[in-house]
Residue, then its C-alpha position, 0 to 999 in steps of 0.5 A: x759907222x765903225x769900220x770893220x777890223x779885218x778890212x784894210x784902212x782907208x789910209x792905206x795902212x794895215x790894222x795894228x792887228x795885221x801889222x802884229x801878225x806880220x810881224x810874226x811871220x817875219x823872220x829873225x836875223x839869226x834864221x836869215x843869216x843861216x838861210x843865207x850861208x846855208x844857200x851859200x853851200x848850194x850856189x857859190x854867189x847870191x844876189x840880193x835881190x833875189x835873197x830879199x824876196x825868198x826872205x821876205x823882206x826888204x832890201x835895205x835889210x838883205x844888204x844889212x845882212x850881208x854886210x854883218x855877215x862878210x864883217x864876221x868873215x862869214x860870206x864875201x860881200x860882192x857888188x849886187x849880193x854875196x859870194x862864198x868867202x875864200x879859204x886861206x891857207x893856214x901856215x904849212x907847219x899848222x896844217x900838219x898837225x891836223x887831218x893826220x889820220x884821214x891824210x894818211x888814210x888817203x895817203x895809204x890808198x893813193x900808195x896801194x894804186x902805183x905799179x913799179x917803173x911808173x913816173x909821178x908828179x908830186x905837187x907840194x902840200x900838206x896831204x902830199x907829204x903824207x903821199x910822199x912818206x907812204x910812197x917811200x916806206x911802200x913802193x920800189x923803182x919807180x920816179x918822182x918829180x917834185x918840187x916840195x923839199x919836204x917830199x923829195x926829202x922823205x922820198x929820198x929815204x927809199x934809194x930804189x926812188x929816183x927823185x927829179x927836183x924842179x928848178x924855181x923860185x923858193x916859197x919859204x912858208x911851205x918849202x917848195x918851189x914855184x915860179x915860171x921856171x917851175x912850170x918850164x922844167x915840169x914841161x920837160x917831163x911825161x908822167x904816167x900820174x900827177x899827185x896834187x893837192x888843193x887849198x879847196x875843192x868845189x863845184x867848179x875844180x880844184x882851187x889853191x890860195x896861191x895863184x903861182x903854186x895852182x899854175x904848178x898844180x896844173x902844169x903837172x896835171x897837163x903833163x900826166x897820163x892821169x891826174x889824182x887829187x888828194x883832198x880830206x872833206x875839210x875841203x868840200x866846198x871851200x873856195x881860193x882866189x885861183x881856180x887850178x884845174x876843172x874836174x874834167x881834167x881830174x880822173x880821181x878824187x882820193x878823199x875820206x868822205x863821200x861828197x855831196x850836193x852841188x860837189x857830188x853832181x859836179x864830180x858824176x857830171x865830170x866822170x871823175x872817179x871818187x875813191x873815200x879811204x877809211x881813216 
């Protein structure tokens, strides 16, 4: 007796017609590697297991996957799954060259908020030197403790600025100081608002590639009445190896475009204020 096509096979196996279909159905690596970066964006580490199942297919594949993805710098291969892959900061001088106009767009906005006679912490960086610049060609009377040389330097250009410099040790790729040092002179000051940049921005805070320039960050950030980090959108979502600061901590986020997603809920969560300039 001929057995019908549409039942199952004895020997356990699907008719070639069924294995064809299923073949079909499943998806093809491009589209599981951008399903799994693109779940990445929503939660900032996966496990394999679980990304087996939504994709349908086996493990030994998922880990396939996963491993071509962290060689291509994609996502960051961890024991279990995945996680976003980390930001590095690009030299200082190459940072300049880019986000010009949104940084100083940001820079403008963060200027137009300080009132005479107040006290600033500056952290070092690329879009606080715009701050720097905007602060010393705008405002008057008012106090600045830094510890970036660029910064203090464009400051220095307005003698209605006073400018207090940290003590530390210098990171000569970027021109400023860090270091225990640093952080003990930053704790002899009181500030009305600290001024921070970051290597990234997540759900989670603010993050910096160098661990001891985040200590900075943060040592600023406690020793301020208000803590404003100036950050353009090439940040959104991007991670670092050192996680300075969480959002409840920061009352503003000065940026060029609107957040969105799990960075946006985090912000409303943590009533931080955000502030978009138009560039």
């Amino acid at each position: 007796m001929e057995r019908d096509a549409s039942s199952p096979a004895r020997d356990g196996h699907l008719p070639r017609q069924a294995q064809q279909g299923h073949e079909r159905d499943r998806l093809s690596k491009v589209v599981r590697h951008q399903r799994i970066i693109a779940q990445l964006a929503a939660s900032p580490t996966l496990r394999a297991s679980e990304l087996a199942v939504a994709l349908s297919v086996s493990g030994e594949t998922i880990r396939r996957d996963l491993l071509e993805l962290h060689e291509q710098g994609l996502i960051n291969r961890t024991y279990g799954g995945a996680s976003r892959p980390f930001a590095l900061e690009a030299a200082r001088s190459d940072r300049r060259q880019v986000m010009i106009a949104e940084r100083e767009a940001i820079a403008s906005v963060v200027s137009s908020m300080i009132l005479p006679k107040e006290v600033l912490m500056l952290g070092g960086g690329a879009t606080t030197y715009h701050v720097a610049r905007f602060l010393a060609a705008r405002n008057r009377d008012i106090t600045v403790i830094t510890h970036d040389f660029a910064s203090a330097s464009a400051l220095g250009t307005n003698p209605t600025i006073k400018v207090l410099f940290c003590a530390g040790r210098l990171h000569p790729g970027e021109g400023y100081l860090l270091g225990s040092q640093t952080i003990a002179s930053i704790n002899g000051y009181e500030a009305n608002r600290a001024i921070v940049g970051a290597t990234g921005i997540g759900a989670r805070g603010i993050y910096d590639a160098d661990e001891e320039a985040g200590a900075v960050y943060a040592a600023m950030i406690q020793r301020s009445a208000e803590a404003i980090v100036v950050a353009d959108h090439g940040k959104f979502d991007q991670l670092a190896v050192a996680i300075c600061t969480r959002w409840d901590a920061i009352d503003r986020l000065v940026t060029d475009r609107q957040p969105v997603g799990a960075l946006a809920g985090a912000l409303r969560e943590a009533g931080t204020d955000v502030v978009v300039a138009n560039a």
